[in-house]
C-alpha positions as a Markdown table, in Angstrom:
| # | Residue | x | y | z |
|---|---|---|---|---|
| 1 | Unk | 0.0 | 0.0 | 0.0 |
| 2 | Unk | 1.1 | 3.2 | -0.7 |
| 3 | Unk | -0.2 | 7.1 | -0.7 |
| 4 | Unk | -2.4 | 9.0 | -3.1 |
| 5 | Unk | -0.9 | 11.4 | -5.3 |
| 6 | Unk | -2.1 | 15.1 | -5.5 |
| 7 | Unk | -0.1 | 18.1 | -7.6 |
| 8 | Unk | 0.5 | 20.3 | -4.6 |
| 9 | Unk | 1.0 | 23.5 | -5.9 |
| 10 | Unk | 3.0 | 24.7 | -3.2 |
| 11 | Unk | 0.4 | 23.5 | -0.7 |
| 12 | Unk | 2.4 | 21.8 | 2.1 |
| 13 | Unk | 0.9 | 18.0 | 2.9 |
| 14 | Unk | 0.7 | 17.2 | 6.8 |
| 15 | Unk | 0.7 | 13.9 | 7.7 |
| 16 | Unk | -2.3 | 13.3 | 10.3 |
| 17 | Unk | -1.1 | 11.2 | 13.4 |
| 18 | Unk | 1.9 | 10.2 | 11.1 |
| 19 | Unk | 0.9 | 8.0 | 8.2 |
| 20 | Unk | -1.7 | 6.7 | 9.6 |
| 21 | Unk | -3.2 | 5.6 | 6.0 |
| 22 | Unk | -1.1 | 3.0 | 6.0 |
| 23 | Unk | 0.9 | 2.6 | 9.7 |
| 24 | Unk | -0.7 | 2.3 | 13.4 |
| 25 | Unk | -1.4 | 6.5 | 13.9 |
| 26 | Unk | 0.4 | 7.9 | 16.3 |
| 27 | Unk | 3.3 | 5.1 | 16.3 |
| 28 | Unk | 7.1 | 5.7 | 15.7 |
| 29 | Unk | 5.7 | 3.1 | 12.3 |
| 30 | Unk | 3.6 | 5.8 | 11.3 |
| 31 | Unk | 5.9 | 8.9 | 11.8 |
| 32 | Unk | 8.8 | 7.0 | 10.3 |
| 33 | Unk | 7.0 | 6.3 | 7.2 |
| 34 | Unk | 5.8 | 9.8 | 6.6 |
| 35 | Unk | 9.3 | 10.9 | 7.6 |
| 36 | Unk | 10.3 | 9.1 | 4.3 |
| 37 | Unk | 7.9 | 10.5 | 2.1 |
| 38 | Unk | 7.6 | 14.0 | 1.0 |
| 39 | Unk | 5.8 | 15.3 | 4.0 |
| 40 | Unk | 5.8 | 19.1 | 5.2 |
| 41 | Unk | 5.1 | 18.3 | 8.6 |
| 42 | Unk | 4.1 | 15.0 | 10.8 |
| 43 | Unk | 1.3 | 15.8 | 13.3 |
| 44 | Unk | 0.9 | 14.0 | 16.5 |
| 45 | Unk | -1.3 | 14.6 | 19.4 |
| 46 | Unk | 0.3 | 15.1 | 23.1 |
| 47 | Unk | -1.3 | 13.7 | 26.8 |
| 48 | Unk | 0.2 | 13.8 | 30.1 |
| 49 | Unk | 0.7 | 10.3 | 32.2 |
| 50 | Unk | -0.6 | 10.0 | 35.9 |
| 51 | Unk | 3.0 | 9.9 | 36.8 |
| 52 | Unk | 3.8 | 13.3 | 34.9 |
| 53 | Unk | 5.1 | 11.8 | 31.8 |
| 54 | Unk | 4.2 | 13.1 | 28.2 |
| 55 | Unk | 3.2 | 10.6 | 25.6 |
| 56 | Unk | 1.5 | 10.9 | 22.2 |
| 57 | Unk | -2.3 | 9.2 | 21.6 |
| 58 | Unk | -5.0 | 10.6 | 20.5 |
| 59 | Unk | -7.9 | 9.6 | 22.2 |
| 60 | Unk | -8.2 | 9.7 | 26.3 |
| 61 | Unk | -8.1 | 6.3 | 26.7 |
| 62 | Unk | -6.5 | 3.4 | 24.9 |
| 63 | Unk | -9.1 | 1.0 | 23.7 |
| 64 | Unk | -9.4 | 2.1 | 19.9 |
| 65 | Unk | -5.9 | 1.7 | 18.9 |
| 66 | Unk | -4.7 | -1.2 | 21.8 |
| 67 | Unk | -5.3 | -4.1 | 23.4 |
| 68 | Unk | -6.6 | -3.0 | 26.3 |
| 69 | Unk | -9.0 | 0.1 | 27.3 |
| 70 | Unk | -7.1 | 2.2 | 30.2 |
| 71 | Unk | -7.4 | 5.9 | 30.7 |
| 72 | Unk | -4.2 | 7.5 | 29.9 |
| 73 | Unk | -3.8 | 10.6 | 31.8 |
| 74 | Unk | -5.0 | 8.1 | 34.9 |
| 75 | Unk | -2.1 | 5.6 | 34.1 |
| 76 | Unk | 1.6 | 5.4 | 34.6 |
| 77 | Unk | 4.5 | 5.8 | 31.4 |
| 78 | Unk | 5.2 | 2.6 | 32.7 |
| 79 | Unk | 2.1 | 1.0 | 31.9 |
| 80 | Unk | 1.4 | 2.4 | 29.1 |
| 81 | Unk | 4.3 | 1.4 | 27.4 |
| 82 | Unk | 3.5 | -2.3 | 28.0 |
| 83 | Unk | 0.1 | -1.7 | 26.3 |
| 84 | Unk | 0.5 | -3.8 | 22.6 |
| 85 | Unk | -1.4 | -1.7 | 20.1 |
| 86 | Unk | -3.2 | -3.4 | 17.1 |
| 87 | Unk | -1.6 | -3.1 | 13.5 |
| 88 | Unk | -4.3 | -2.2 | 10.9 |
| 89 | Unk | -5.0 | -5.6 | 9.8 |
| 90 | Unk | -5.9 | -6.4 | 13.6 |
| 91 | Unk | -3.1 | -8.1 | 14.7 |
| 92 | Unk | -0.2 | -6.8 | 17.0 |
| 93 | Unk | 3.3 | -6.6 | 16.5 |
| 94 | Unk | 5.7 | -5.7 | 19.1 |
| 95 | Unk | 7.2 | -2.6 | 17.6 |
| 96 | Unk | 3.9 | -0.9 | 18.1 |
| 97 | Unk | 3.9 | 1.0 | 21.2 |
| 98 | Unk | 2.7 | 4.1 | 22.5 |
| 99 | Unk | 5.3 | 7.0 | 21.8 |
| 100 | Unk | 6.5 | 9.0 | 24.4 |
| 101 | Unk | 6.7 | 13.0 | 23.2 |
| 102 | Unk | 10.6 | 12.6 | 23.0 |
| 103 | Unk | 10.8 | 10.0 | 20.7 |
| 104 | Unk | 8.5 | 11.8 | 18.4 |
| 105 | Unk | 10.4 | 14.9 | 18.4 |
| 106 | Unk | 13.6 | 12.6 | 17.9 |
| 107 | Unk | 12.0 | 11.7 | 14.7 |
| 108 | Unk | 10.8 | 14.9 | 14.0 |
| 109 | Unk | 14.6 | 16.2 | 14.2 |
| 110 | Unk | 16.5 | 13.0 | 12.7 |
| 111 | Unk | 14.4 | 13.1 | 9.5 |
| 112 | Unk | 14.3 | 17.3 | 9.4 |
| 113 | Unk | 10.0 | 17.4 | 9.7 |
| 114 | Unk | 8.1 | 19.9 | 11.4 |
| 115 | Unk | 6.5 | 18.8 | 14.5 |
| 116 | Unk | 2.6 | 19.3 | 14.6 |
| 117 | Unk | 1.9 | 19.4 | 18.1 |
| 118 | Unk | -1.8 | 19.1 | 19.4 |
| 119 | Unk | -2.5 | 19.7 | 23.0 |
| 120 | Unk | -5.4 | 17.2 | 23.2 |
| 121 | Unk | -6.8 | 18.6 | 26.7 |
| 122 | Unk | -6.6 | 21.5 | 28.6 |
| 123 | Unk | -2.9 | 21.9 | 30.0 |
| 124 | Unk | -1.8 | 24.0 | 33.3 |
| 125 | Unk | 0.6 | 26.9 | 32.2 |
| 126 | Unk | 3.2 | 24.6 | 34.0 |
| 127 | Unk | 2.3 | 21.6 | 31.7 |
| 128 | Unk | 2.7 | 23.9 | 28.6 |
| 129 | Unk | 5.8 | 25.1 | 30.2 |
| 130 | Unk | 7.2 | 21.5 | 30.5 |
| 131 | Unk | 6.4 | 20.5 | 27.1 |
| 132 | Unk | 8.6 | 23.5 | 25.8 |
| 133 | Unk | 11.1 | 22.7 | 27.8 |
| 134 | Unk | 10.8 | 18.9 | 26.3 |
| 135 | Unk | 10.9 | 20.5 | 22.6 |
| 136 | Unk | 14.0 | 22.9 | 23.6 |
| 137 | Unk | 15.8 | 19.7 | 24.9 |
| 138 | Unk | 15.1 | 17.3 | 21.6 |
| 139 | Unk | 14.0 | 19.5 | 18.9 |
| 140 | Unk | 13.7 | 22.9 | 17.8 |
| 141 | Unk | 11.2 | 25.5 | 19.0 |
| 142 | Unk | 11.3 | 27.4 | 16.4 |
| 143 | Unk | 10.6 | 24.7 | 13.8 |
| 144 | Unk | 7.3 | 23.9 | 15.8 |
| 145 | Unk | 3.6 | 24.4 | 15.1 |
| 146 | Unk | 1.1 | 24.2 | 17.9 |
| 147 | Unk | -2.5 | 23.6 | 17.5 |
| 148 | Unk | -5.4 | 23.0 | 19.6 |
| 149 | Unk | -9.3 | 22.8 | 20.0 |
| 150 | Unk | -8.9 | 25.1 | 23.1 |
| 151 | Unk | -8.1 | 28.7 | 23.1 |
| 152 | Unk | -7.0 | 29.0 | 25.8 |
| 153 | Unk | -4.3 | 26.4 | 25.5 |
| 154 | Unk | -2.9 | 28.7 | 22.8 |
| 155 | Unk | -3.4 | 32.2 | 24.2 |
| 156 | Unk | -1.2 | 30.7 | 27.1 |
| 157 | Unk | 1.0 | 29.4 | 24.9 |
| 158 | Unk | 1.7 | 32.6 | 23.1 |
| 159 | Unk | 2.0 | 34.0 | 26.7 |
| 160 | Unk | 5.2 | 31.8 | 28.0 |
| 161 | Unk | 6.7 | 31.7 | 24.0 |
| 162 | Unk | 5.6 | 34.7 | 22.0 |
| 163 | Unk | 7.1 | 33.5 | 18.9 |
| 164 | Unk | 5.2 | 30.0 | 18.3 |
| 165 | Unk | 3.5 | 28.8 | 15.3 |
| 166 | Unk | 0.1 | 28.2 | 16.0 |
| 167 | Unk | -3.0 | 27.5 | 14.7 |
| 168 | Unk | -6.7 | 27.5 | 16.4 |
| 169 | Unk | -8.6 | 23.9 | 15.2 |
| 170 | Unk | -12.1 | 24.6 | 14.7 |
| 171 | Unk | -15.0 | 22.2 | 13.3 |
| 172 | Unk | -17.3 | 24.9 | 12.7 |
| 173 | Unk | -17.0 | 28.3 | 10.9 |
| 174 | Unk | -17.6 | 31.5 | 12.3 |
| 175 | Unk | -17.3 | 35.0 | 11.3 |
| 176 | Unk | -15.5 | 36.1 | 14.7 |
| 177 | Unk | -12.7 | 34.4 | 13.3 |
| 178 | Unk | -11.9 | 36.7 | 10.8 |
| 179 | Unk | -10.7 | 39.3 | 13.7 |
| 180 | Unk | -9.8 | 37.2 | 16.5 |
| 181 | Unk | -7.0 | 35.0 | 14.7 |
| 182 | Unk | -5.3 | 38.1 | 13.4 |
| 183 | Unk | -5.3 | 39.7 | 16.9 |
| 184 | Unk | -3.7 | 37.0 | 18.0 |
| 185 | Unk | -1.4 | 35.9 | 15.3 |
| 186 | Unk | -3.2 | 32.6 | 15.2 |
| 187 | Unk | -3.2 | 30.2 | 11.9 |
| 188 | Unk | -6.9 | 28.2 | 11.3 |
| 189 | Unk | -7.2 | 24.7 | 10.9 |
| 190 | Unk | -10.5 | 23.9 | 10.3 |
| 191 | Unk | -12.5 | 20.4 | 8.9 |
| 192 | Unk | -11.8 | 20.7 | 5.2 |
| 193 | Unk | -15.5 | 20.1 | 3.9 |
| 194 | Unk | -16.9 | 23.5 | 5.9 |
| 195 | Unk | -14.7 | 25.6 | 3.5 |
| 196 | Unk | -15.6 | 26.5 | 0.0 |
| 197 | Unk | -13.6 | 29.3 | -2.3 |
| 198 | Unk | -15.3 | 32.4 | -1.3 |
| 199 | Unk | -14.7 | 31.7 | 2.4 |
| 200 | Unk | -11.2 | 30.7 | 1.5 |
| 201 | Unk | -10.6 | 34.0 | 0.0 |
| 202 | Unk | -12.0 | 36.2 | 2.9 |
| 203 | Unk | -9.2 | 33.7 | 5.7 |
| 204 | Unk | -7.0 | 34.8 | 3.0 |
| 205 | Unk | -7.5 | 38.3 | 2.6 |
| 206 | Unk | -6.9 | 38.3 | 6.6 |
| 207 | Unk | -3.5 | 37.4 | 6.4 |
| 208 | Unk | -4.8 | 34.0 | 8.2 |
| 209 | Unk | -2.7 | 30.6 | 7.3 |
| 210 | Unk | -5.0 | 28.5 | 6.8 |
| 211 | Unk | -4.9 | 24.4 | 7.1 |
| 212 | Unk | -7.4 | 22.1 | 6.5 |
| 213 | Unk | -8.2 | 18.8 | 7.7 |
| 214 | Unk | -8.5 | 15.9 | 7.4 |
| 215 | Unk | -8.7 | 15.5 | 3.1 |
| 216 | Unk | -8.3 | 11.9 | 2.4 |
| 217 | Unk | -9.7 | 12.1 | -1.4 |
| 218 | Unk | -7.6 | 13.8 | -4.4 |
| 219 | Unk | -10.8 | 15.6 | -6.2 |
| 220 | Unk | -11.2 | 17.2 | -2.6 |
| 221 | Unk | -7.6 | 17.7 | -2.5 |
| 222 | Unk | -7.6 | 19.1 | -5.7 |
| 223 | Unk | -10.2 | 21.4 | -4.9 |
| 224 | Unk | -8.6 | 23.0 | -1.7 |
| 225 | Unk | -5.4 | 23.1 | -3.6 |
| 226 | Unk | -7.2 | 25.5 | -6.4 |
| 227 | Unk | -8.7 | 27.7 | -3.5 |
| 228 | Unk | -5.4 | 28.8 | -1.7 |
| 229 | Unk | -5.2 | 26.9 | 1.7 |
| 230 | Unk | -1.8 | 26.8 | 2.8 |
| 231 | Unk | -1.4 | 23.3 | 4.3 |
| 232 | Unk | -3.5 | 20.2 | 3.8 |
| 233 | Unk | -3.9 | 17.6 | 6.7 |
| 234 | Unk | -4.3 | 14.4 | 5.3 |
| 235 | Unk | -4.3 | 10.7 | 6.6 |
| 236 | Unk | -3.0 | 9.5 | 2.7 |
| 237 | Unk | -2.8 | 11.8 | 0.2 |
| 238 | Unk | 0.8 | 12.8 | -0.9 |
């Protein structure tokens, strides 16, 4: 198996929890193999461990991608890590385990990617001040791009580290937008199927980077691509 195609156009492809079109998301299988390809950037999504660990899953608790169903900000790094997770054809294989944040970012940095970094929850200024620290110590800050479902998660953010790329993720449009992100020098990343061309042209007219997810299908892809967006998320397209 391999990706789908698409003519670019200067659009920069995200991979969407690593490749997970093909690889277990969010597994060092997945990042690795979009690190190979052509990816812009390889997005990954980050939750703190009971014992004050950072790892990278998606969903609160393990049950759709592993063997078991445990609650991961409730559970020990240890614990976690012994967790088998299920390859897509539903069987397991001992390389797939749950990521701690520094072995993505040692991806990130060995294959030259940006790092997408999603703060799932809400996060403590402390917490966001840990996983900065985290990036300084493996990656690059500078090279980073934050994104997040909650505001405030960003606005604090931009408090501790003034200069970080980041974008707002929305599922819904609305107008407000058009003067909030610019105030506060946030990118959108919004669900690809709200946007057509004309409110692709008033994001861009704002100034406002603007990424869409999560495009799995080329005439879509094609579509955004002929609008202007900036940066397409995708699970498979290439």
């Amino acid at each position: 198996m391999d990706t789908l195609r698409v003519e670019a156009k200067g659009v920069r492809m995200i991979a969407h929890r690593g490749l997970s079109g093909i690889e277990t998301e969010n597994t060092a299988a997945a990042f690795i193999a979009a690190a190979n390809r052509s990816y812009f950037g390889i997005e990954t999504d980050v939750h703190k461990t009971a014992d004050g660990n950072y790892v990278v899953i998606h969903d609160d608790t393990t049950g759709r991608v592993a063997e078991r169903n445990i609650p991961v900000e409730g559970t020990a790094l240890a614990e976690l890590r012994r967790l088998a997770l299920i390859d897509r054809d539903g069987s397991t294989r001992i390389d797939l385990r749950i990521p701690t944040l520094q072995e993505y970012l040692s991806i990130c940095r060995r294959y030259r990617k940006v790092g997408v970094l999603e703060f799932k929850n809400k996060f403590s200024s402390g917490e966001i001040a840990e996983i900065l620290q985290i990036i300084r110590e493996v990656y690059d800050l500078q090279k980073m791009l934050f994104i997040s479902f909650s505001l405030s998660n960003l606005l604090e953010l931009r408090r501790i580290f003034p200069q970080a790329r980041a974008e707002y993720l929305v599922s819904e449009w609305d107008d407000q937008l058009l003067e909030l992100l610019p105030a506060q020098r946030l990118g959108l990343d919004i669900d690809y199927r709200v946007l057509n061309r004309e409110l692709v042209k008033r994001i861009k007219q704002k100034g406002i980077l603007l990424n869409a997810w999560t495009c799995d299908d080329t005439a879509d892809a094609k579509k955004l691509i002929q609008w202007g967006v900036d940066q397409i998320t995708t699970n498979i397209l290439e």
